[in-house]
Each structure stands twice: as C-alpha cells, then as structure tokens.
C-alpha positions as CSV (number, residue, x, y, z in Angstrom):
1,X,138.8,-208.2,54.9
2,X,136.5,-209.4,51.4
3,X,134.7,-212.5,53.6
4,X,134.2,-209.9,56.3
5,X,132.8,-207.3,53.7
6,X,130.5,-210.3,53.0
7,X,129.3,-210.8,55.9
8,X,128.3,-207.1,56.5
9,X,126.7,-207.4,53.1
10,X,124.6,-210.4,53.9
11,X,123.6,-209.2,57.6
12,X,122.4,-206.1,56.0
13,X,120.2,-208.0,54.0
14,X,118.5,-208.1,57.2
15,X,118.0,-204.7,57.8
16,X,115.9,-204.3,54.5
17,X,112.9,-206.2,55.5
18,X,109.6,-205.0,53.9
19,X,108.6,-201.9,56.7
20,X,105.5,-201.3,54.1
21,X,104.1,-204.8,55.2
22,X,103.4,-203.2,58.9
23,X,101.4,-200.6,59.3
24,X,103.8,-199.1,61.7
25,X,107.5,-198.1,60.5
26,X,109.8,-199.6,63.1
27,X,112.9,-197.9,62.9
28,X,110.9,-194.5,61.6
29,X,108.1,-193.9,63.6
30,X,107.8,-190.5,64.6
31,X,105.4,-191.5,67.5
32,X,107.9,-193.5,69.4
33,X,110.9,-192.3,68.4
34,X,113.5,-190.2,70.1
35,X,117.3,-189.2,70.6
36,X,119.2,-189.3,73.6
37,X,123.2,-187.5,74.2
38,X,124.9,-190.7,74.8
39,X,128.6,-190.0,75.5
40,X,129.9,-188.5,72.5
41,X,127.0,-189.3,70.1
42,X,123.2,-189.1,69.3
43,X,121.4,-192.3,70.2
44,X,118.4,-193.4,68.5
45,X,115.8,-195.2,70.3
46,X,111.9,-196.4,70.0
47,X,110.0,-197.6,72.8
48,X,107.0,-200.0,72.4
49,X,104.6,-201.7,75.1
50,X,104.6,-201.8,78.6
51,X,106.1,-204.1,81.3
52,X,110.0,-205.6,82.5
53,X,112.5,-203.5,79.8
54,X,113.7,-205.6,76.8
55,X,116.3,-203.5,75.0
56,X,116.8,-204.9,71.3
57,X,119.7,-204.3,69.5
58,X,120.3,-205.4,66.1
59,X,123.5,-206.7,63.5
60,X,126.1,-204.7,61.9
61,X,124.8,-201.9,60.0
62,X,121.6,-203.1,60.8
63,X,118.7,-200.8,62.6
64,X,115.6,-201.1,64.4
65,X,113.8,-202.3,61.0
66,X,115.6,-205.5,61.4
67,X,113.4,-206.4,64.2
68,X,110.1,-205.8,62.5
69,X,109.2,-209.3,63.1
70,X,110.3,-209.0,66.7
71,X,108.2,-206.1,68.0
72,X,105.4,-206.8,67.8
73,X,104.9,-209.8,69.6
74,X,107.9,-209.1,72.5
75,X,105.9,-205.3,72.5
76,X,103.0,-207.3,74.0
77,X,105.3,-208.7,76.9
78,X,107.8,-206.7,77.5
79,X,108.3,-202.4,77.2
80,X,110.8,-202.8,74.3
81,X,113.3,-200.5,73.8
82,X,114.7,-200.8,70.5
83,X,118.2,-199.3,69.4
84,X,120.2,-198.2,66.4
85,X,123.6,-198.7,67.7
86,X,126.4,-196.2,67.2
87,X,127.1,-195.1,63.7
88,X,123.9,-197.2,62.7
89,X,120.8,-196.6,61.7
90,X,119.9,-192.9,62.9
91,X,122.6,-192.8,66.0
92,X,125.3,-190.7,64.8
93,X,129.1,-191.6,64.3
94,X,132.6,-190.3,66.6
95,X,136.2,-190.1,65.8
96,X,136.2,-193.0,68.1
97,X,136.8,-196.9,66.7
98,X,133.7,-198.7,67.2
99,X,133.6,-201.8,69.6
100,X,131.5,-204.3,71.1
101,X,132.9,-202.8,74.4
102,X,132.1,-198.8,73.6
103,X,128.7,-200.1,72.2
104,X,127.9,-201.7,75.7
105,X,129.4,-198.8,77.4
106,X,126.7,-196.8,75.2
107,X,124.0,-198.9,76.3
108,X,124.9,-199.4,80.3
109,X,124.7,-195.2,79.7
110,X,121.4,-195.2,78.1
111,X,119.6,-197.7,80.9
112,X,120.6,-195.2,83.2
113,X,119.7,-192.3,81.4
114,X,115.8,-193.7,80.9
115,X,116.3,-195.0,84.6
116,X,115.7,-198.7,83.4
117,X,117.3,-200.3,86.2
118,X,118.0,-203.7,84.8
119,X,116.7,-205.2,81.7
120,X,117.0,-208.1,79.2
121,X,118.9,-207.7,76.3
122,X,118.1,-209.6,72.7
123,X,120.7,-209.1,70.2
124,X,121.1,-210.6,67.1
125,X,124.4,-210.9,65.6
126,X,126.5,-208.0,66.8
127,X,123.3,-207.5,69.2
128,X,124.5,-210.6,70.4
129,X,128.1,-209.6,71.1
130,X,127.3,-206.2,72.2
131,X,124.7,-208.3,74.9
132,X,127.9,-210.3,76.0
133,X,129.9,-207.2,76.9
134,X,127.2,-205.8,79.0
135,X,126.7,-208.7,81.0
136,X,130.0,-208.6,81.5
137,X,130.9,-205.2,82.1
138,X,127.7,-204.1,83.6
139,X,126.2,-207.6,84.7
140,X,124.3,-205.1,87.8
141,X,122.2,-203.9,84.8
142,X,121.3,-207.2,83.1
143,X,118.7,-209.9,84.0
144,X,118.8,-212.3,81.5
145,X,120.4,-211.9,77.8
146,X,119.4,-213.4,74.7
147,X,122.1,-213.8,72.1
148,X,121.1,-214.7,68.5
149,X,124.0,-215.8,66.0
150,X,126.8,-214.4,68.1
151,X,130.6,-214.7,68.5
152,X,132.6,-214.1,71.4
153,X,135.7,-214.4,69.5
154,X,136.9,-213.1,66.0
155,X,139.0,-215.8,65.6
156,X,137.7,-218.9,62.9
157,X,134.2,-217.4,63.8
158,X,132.8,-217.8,60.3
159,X,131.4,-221.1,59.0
160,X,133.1,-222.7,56.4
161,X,131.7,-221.9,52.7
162,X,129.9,-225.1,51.3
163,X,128.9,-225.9,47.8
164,X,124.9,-226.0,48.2
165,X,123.0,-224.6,45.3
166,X,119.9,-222.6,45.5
167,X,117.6,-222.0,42.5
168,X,116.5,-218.5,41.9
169,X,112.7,-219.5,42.7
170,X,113.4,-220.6,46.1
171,X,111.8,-218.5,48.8
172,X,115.1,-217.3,50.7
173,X,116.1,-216.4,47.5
174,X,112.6,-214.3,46.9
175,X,113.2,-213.1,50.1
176,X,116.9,-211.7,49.9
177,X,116.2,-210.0,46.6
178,X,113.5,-207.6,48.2
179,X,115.8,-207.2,51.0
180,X,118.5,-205.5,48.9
181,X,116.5,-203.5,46.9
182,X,115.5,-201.5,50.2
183,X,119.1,-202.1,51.2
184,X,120.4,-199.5,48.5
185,X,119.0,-196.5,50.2
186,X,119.1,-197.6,53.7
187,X,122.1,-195.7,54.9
188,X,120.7,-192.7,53.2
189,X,117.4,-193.0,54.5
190,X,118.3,-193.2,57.9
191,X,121.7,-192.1,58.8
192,X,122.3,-188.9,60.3
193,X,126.1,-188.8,58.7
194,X,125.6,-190.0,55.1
195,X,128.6,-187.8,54.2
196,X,130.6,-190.6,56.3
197,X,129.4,-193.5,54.4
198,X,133.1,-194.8,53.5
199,X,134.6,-194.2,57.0
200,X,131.7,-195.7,58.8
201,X,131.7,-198.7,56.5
202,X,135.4,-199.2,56.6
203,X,135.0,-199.2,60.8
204,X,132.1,-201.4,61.0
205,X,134.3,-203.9,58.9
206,X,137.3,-203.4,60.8
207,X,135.0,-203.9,63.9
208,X,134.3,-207.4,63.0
209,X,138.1,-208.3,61.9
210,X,139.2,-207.6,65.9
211,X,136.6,-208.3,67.9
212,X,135.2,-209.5,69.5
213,X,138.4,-211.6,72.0
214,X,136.9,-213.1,74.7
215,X,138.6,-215.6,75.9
216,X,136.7,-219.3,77.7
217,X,138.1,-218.0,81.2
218,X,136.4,-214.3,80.3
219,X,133.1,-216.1,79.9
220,X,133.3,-218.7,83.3
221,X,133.2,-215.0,85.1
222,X,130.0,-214.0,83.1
223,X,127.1,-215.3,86.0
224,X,124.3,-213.5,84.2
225,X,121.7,-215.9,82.2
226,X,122.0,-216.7,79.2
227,X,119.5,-218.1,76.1
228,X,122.5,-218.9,72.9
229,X,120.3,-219.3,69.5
230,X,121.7,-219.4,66.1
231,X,120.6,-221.7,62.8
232,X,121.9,-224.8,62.3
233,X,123.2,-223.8,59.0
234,X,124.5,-220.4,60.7
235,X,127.0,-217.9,59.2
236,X,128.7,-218.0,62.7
237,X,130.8,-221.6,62.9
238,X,128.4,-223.7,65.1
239,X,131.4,-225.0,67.0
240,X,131.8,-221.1,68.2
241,X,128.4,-221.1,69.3
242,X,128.9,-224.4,71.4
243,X,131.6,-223.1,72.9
244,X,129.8,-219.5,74.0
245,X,127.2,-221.8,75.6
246,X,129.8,-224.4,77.1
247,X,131.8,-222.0,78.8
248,X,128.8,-219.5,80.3
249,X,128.1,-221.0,83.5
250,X,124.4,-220.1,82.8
251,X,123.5,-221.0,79.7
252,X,121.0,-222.6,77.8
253,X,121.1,-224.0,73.8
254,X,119.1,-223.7,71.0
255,X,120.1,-224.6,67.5
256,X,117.1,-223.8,65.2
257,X,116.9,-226.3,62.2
258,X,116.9,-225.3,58.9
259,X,117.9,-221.6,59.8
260,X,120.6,-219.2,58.6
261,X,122.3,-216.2,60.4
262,X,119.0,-214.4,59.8
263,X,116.9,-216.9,61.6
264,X,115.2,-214.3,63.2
265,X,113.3,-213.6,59.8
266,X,113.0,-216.6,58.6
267,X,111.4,-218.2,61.4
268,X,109.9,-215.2,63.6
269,X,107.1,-217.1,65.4
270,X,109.1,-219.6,66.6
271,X,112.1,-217.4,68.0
272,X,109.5,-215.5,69.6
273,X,107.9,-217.5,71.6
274,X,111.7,-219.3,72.4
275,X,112.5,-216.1,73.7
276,X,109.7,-214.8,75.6
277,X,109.4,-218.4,77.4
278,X,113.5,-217.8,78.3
279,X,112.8,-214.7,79.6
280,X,109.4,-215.3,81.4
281,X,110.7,-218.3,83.4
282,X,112.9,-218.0,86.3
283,X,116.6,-219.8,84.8
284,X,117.6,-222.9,86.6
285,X,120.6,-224.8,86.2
286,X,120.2,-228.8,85.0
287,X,121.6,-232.1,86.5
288,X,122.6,-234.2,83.1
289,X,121.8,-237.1,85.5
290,X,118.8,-235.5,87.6
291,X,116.6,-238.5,86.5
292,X,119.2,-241.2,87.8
293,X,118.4,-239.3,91.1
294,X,114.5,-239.9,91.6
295,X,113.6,-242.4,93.6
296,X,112.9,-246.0,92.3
C-alpha cells in the first residue's frame, strides 16, 4: 500500500504541469469542453483538431492537463479527444470500485455516444492499461493503441528502488517542484466530488494494488496494434514492459533513453513524433531474418 501511495504521488506530479505556459488551459477550457452521462457517471471530455479520432487518456489521478505537451501537436493530426477518467479530473465518482476494465467499459460507451466509430487510443500509465482493456474488450472499436509506461499485470510491476542521487539544481528536480505546487489544489480545482477526496484516493490506490491481471495467454488474443513506450529508467519494471510487447502479437518497442515514467514531459517532441509516425503508417509485422532472405 505506501510504494503504491508513492506511485500515485509521483504520477500526479504529472498532472501539475505549468497550464499558464499555454495560452489555452487543457483540461479547463470552456470552449472545448463538455460532459457526457456515461453509465453511472459524468464524463469530462475536450475535443481538439480535426481528422481520424485519437482519444487520450491520462495516469492515475491524472487529467487532461497532463497532456499539455501532447495536444497540441497530435491536435494537428488527429481530432483528439481528451478524457478525465472516472473519479478524475472533472468526471465524477460511483459507489462502484474503479478498474481498468469499468474505465474501458466507460470509454467503449463514450466512442459510441460521439459516434466515433473506431479510434486510436494513447494512454500513459493507467492510460496505458485502460488502452489494453479496450483493445481487448472492445478490439471492434480500436485501430491502433499507444501505451506509454503501462503494466498488464500488478504483480512485481514496479522497478526496483536504486540508490542514484540527484542534486536539488538538477532540472527534473526544477521541474517536479513546480509540479507539486499546482498539485496541492488540483483535486479541488477540478473535481466535481471534493467532498470524496479520501474515498476516491483510497480507490485509486487500491486500483493499482489489484489490477491490472492479465495474464501472457490474455495478451496472444489481443490482435489489435500496438506501439509499447516507456523510459529506460521507468517506474514500471522494464522486464514488465518487454513482456507486454513480447506477448502482443502486434507489437512494436520503444525504450526512450534517459526517460522516467513521465517521459511524456520530459521528452514531448520526440514522443510526439514516435507516436504520430506509429499511427500514420499502416503496422506490418517484421521477419528478424527478412535480410537473409533477399537475393544475393
């Protein structure tokens, strides 16, 4: 339970990047913003830019603002449709316990509700897992899913704690600090059910203590494309994220050097462009010994 309350801590980190540094407030713009009956909540959604859908979905107790590095560029690509997942961000909260499963069944509901058809799907940490339960759930509504610093199994998923030392002027360092000072009012700011801070953190937690359980033969069944990204220096254990890629039988790999869990922040240009060439070029399927093959 304490290295999982970590983890929720440090992901959230994420969700407090500087919205002042854009001139629009992802996550609270008025313009794009709207709320959808989803089931037995309130979904929060934005939509930005026009084209193939992209629905984005972010990290535990993350929101929308954790892809304020994303938007922008995908926006000009793809029509984005960016979601604060149940119980986050400004989607309100059930009686129900919250899983990767439910969350998928949420968003399989909300595609058909805005008559999406099918759509890519970028998720970043619990993004990531809820992107692996659609595809395979609802693989009729995906076309391609990119999963960034996800686990398909709650078991051993974290990496083990090391003892590198970081001095207080280094830039990550710079960085986290002004990500947690936004951090103490983000559930007030945004959250629809701020008297249900304590039960909403406690399920959150628990969310991440029992699932997700997929198991290797789960994920041979899963035919829907995948792109697996996480840092090299990862929260998630890399041998996890090998594994996820391994056993998908469409899959491709890429470890980002000199990356965290929150690679997406730390490195946005080049995760962009990773994931808009994924998604832009038809998936194919590679011989390891293809170039034995040509002709002499």
């Amino acid at each position: 339970m304490k290295k999982n309350a970590v983890v929720l801590i440090f992901f959230a980190f994420v969700t407090c990047n500087l919205v002042a540094q854009n001139s629009i407030e992802y996550g609270s713009n008025p313009n794009a913003g709207k709320c959808i009956n989803i089931s037995d909540i309130k979904v929060y959604y934005e939509i930005y830019g026009e084209g193939e859908p992209l629905l984005l979905l972010h990290g535990n107790s993350g929101s929308i603002e954790s892809f304020i590095y994303q938007i922008p560029e995908l926006s000009k690509h793809f029509r984005v449709i960016a979601v604060d997942s149940r119980a986050q961000g400004r989607t309100t909260d059930s009686e129900k316990e919250i899983t990767y499963a439910l969350m998928a069944s949420d968003m399989a509901e909300l595609i058909d509700r805005l008559n999406l058809g099918k759509v890519n799907v970028v998720g970043w940490s619990d993004g990531g897992n809820i992107g692996l339960e659609l595809a395979f759930s609802h693989p009729e509504k995906v076309i391609k899913v990119v999963a960034i610093g996800a686990n398909y199994t709650h078991e051993n998923y974290l990496a083990p704690p090391d003892s590198v030392m970081m001095m207080p002027d280094d830039p990550l360092i710079i960085r986290a600090s002004a990500m947690i000072k936004r951090f103490g009012s983000a559930f007030e700011r945004l959250s629809p059910d701020t008297a249900r801070k304590a039960i909403i953190q406690k399920k959150l937690a628990e969310l991440m203590e029992k699932y997700p359980n997929f198991t290797p033969d789960q994920l041979h069944t899963i035919n829907v494309p995948f792109l697996v990204v996480a840092g090299d220096h990862d929260l998630i254990n890399i041998n996890q994220t090998i594994e996820l890629f391994a056993n998908l039988p469409k899959a491709q790999l890429f470890v980002v050097p000199g990356a965290s869990h929150i690679v997406p922040a730390e490195n946005p240009e080049l995760i962009n462009s990773e994931v808009i060439k994924f998604l832009k070029t038809p998936y194919r399927d590679i011989d390891p010994y293809y170039f034995f093959k040509i002709p002499k």
